[in-house]
N, C-alpha and C positions, 0 to 999 in steps of 0.2 A: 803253273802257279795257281793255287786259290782263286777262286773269283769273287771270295767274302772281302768285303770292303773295308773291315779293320781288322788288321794277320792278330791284333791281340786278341778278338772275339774266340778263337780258336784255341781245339785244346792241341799238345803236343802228341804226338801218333808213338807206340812202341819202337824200336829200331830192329827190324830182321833181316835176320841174315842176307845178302843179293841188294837191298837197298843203296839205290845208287846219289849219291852227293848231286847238290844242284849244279848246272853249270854256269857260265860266268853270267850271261843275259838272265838269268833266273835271279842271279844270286842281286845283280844292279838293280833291277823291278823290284824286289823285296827294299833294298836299302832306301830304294826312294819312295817308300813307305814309312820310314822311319826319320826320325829328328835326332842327327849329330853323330851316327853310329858307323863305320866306317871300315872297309877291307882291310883286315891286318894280317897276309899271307890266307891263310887255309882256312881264318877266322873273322867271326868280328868282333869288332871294340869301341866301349866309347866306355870316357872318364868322366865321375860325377863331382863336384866341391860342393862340399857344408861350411856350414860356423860353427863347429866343434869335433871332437872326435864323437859325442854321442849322439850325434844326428849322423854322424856315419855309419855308426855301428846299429844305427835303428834303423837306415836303409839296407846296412849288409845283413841286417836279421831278417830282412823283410823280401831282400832276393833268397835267401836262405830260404824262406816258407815258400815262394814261389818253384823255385827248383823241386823240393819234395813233392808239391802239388804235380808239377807236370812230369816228374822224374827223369829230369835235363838239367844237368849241375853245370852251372860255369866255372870257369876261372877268375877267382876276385882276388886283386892285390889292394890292400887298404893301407891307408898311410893315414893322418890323424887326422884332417880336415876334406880328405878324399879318397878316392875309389876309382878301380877300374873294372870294368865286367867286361869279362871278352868268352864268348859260345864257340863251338864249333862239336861238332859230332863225331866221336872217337869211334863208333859203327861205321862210319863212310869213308872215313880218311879226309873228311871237309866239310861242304855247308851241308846241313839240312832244312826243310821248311822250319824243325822244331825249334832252330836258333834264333830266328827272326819272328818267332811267337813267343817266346821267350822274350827277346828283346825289346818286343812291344807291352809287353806287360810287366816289364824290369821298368820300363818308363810312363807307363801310370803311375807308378809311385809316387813320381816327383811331381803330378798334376792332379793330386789328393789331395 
């Protein structure tokens, strides 16, 4: 794992080919690094709530910029007052560090 002290500080790495998925004690270190985000199978996930759809839609624009920056797209289901982002790495068949750097910069947004 990182020995940097905020996994957001960091940027996401390319995915090639032979790159192996974290395993499960990798994958718990990283989440207890994070606030509220949580194993969902193969991935992770955590759900946001707003006061409207357009502070939804101004977070889902804003993980939208973030993904293009680090070129790691999640999974977002949006609903009109909330959101779900859930990572996981279609290179590995599971986690990567990229998911949990991604994660923690999905959630600076909401401490802007």
């Amino acid at each position: 794992m990182s020995t940097h002290c905020d996994i957001g500080d960091n940027t996401c790495k390319p995915c090639e080919g032979g790159m192996a998925m974290l395993d499960e004690e990798s994958c718990r270190d990283y989440l207890g690094t994070l606030d509220g985000w949580a194993l969902a199978g193969a991935a992770i996930e955590k759900s946001y709530r707003f006061k409207n759809h357009y502070e939804t839609m101004a977070f889902v624009n804003a993980v939208a910029w973030i993904s293009h920056r680090q070129d790691h797209h999640p999974e977002i289901t949006v609903g009109y007052a909330d959101c779900r982002v859930r990572y996981w790495t279609h290179a590995v068949g599971g986690l990567s560090e990229n998911d949990f750097i991604c994660a923690a910069k999905v959630d600076r947004l909401i401490s802007l």
